[in-house]
C-alpha positions in Angstrom: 217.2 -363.0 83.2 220.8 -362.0 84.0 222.7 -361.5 80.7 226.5 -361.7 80.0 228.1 -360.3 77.0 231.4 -360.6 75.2 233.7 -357.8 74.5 235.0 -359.6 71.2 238.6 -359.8 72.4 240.9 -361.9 73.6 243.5 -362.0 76.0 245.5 -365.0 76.4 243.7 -366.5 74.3 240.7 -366.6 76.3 237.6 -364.3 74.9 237.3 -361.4 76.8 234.0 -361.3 79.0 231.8 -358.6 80.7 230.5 -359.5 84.2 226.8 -360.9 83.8 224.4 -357.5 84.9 222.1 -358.3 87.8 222.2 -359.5 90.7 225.0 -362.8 91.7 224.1 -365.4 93.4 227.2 -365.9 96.0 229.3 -363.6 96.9 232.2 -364.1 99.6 235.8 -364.1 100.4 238.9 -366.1 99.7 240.3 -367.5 103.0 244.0 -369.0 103.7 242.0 -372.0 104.5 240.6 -372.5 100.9 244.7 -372.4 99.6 246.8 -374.8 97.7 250.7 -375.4 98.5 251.7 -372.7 95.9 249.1 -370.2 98.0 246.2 -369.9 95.4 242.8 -370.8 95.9 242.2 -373.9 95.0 240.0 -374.9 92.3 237.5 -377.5 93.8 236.6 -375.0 96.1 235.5 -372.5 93.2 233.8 -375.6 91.3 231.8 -375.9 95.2 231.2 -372.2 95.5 230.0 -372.8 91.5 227.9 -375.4 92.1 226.6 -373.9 95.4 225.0 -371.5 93.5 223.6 -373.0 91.0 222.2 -375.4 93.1 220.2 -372.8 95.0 219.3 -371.3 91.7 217.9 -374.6 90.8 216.2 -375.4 94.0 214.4 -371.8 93.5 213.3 -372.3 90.2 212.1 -375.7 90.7 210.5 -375.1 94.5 212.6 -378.1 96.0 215.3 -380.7 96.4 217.5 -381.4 93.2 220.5 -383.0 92.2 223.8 -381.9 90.0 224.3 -384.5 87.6 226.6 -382.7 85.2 229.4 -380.2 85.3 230.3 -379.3 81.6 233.4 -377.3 79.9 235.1 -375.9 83.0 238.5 -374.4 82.9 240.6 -372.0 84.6 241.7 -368.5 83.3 243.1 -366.7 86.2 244.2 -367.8 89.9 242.5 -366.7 92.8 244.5 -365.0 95.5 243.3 -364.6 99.2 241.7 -362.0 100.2 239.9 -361.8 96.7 235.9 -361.5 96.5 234.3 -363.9 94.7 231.2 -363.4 93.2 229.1 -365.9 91.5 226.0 -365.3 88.7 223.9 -368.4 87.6 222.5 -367.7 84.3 219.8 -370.3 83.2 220.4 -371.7 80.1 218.1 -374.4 79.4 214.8 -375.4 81.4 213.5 -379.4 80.5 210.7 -380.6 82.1 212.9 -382.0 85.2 216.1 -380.6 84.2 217.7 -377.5 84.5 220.8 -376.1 82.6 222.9 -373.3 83.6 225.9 -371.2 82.9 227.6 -370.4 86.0 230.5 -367.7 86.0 232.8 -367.4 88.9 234.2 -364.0 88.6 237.2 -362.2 91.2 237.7 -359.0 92.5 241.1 -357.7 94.3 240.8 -357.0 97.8 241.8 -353.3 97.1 241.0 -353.0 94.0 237.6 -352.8 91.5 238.5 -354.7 88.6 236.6 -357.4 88.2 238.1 -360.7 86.1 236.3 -363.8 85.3 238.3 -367.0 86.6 235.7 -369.6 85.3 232.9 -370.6 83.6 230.7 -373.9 83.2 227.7 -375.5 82.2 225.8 -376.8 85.4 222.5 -379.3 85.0 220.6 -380.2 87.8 217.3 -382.6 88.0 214.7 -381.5 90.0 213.5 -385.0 93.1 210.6 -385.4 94.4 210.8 -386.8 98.3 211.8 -390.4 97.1 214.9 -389.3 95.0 213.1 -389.7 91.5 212.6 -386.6 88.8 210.1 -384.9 89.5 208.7 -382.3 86.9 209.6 -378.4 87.6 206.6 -376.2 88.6 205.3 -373.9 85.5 204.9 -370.9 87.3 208.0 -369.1 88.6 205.7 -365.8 89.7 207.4 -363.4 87.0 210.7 -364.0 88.8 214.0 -363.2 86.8 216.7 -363.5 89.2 218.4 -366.1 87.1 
């Protein structure tokens, strides 16, 4: 299970956040293509990238084809620049017996720099299908896994 732990503070009046250890789900880089007019990355690519990842965190935890039906409590705490690495943990939450819950952290790192600083975080749930679209129930064993 990757963990994530506050520091306690705050900084514009966001709490203050320590990467999740282990290992991330996506990690790639900003493109010029992925900008808005004032040159920032735009947020509904993040929310993809986001939901990318949980999405194949859900599809391995469940062994198959599911569906995002809910994208809770996002908002934005710093811009993404091009050039900047994006990284991307999934940290399940909540496992139902079709459902899945996650918190998903979208996190940036400079181009030339180390620092890492977490741009957003929401609550992803998925539903696992079976091969006609309905919920399906999520397999039991997950073979001692802990990659989310």
């Amino acid at each position: 299970m990757t963990d994530q732990k506050s520091t306690g503070e705050q900084k514009n009046g966001v709490e203050a956040l320590v990467a999740p250890s282990g290992d991330p789900v996506i990690r790639t880089i900003a493109m010029p293509a992925d900008t808005n007019p004032a040159g920032d990355i735009f947020g509904g690519w993040i929310m993809s990238q986001m939901d990318l990842a949980a999405g194949n965190a859900a599809a391995r935890l469940s062994r198959g084809r599911c569906a995002t039906v809910a994208v809770e409590g996002m908002s934005f705490h710093s811009p993404v620049k091009v050039g900047d690495e994006v990284t991307v943990w999934a940290i399940l939450e909540k496992r139902g017996r079709s459902s899945m819950t996650f918190e998903v952290q979208a996190w940036r790192r400079p181009r030339v720099g180390e620092a890492l600083t977490c741009v957003t975080r929401a609550h992803f749930t998925f539903v696992a299908l079976d091969e006609n679209g309905r919920p399906r129930p999520i397999p039991e064993e997950n073979d001692g896994e802990t990659w989310v």
